[in-house]
N, C-alpha and C positions, 0 to 999 in steps of 0.2 A: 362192884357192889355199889348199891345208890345209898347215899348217908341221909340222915331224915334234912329236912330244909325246904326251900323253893326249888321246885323243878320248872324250869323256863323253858316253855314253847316260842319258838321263835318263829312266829309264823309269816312268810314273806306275801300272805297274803292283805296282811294286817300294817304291813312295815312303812305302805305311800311311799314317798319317795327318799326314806332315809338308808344308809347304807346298813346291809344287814352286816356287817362284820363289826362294824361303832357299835351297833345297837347291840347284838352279845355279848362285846367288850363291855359294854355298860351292864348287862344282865350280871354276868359272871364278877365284875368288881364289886356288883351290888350283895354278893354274897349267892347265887342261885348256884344251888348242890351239882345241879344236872343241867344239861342243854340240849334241847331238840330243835331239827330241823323240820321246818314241815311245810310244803311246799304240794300242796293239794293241787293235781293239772298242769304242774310246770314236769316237763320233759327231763327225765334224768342227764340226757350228755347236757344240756343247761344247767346243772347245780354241782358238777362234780367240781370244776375250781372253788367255789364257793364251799361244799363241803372238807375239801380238802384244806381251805383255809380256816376254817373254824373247827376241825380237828386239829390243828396248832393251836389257836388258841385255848380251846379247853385243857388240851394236853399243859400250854402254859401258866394255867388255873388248877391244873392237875384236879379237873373234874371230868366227868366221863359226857362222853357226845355221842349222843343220838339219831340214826335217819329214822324220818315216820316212811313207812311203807317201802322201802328201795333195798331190798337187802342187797341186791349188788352196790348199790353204789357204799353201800355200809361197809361192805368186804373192801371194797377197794380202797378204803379211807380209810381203814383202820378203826368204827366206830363199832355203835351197838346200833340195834335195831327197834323200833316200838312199829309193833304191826295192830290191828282192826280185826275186825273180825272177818271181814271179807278178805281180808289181804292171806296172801302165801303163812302156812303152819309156821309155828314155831318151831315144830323140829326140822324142817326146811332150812329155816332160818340157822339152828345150830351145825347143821352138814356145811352152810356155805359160811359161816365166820369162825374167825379164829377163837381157841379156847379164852373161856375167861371173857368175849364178849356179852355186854347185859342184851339180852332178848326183855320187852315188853309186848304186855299185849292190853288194847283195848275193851273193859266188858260194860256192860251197859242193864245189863240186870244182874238178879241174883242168880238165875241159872246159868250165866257165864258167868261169873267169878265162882261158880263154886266150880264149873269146870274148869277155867285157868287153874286153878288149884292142882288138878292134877297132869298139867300140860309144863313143859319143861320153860320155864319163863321166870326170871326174877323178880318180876312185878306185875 
């Protein structure tokens, strides 16, 4: 479940040349509810260390962590997923993680969020 707060994207596209795991250590100490990864073009076996490290840190924040768009690499980290509208379904997304993973989904008008509305997603 996502608590109300700052939700922090942690975008490594944004990050130049600082480490991304200092840089979420800083999001997350600064108080941000949630943490996502987003990694727009970089290759999934390139982020799974990196994911798998920042699911220990959230987990040590005991806040919940995020991949944009990779739901395997999600499954296999242990995180949640925040998918696009072009990306794989949300009920996709529910058959490959585990119970109790947050599924997002991205809408950009009214007519998607009224149909997230009725698509199995918690935000």
């Amino acid at each position: 479940m996502l608590e109300r707060g700052f939700y922090a994207i942690l975008d490594l596209g944004s990050l130049g040349d600082r480490d991304p795991l200092t840089v979420a250590e800083a999001l997350l100490t600064g108080g941000a509810s949630a943490l996502q990864l987003r990694a727009k073009g970089r290759p999934i076996g390139e982020l799974s260390e990196l994911a798998h490290g920042l699911t220990t840190l959230a987990e040590r924040f005991d806040r919940p962590f995020l991949v944009n768009d990779h739901i395997e690499l999600a499954a296999a980290c242990g995180a949640g997923v925040h998918l696009g509208q072009h990306d794989a379904s949300p009920a996709r997304a529910r058959q490959s993680l585990p119970d109790g993973a947050l599924v997002g989904l991205s809408t950009h008008t009214l007519e998607q969020a009224r149909e997230a509305v009725q698509k199995d997603v918690d935000y």
